[in-house]
C-alpha positions in Angstrom: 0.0 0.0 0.0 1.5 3.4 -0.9 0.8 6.6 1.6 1.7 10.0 2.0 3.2 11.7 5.4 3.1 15.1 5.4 5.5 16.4 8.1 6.0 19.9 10.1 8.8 19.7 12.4 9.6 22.4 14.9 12.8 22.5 17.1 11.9 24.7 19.5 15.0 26.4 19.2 16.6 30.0 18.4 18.9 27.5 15.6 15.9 25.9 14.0 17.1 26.1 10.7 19.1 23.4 11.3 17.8 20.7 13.0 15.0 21.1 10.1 17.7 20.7 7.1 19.3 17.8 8.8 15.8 15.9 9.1 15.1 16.5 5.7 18.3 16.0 4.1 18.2 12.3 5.7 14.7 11.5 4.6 16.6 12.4 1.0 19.4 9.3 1.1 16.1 7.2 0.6 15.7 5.7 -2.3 12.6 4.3 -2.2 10.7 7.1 -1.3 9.8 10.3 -3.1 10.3 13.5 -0.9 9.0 16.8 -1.6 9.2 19.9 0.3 7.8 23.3 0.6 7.8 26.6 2.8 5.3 25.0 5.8 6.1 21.2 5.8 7.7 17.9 4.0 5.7 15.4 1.8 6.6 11.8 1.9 5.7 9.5 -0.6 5.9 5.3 -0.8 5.4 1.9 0.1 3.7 2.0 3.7 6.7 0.3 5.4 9.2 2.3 4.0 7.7 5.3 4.4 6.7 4.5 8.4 10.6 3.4 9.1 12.2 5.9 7.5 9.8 8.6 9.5 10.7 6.6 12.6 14.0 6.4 12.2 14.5 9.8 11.7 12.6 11.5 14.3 14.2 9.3 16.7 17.3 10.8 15.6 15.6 14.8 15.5 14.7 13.8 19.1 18.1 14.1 20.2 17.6 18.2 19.8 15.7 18.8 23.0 12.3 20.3 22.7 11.5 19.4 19.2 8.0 19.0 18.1 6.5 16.8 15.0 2.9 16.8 13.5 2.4 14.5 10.8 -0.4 14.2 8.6 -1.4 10.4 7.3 -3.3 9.7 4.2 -3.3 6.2 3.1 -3.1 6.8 -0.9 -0.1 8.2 -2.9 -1.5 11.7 -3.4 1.1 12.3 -6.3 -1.0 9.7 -8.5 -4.1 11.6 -7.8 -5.0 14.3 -10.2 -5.5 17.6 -9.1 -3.1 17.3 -6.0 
């Protein structure tokens, strides 16, 4: 099954910049998944499992800033193959 994450992160941090490059320049080494990203949030595109470890994995690492904050959006369709989105 193929799904889409849609991710804010927030490091609740005067350096937020940072933490929120590094979070999505690691969801990029993934091949399998299709990443896109914009001004208010990062879409996240694949296979369900791939797309739920990769997530995990890297907020674990993002926890390691304290304070940080994720909201994550869940829709269980590829919204790239729908038209009009």
């Amino acid at each position: 099954m193929n799904i889409s994450i849609e991710v804010s992160y927030y490091p609740l941090q005067e350096q937020y910049l940072v933490p929120i490059q590094a979070f999505i320049d690691r969801l990029n080494t993934y091949d399998s998944l299709v990443i896109k990203t914009n001004g208010m949030s990062t879409q996240v595109f694949g296979e369900y499992d791939d797309v739920f470890g990769a997530i995990s994995t890297e907020i674990k690492k993002s926890f390691e800033v304290p304070h940080s904050v994720f909201v994550l959006k869940v829709i269980n369709a590829d919204l790239q193959e729908i038209p009009g989105q």
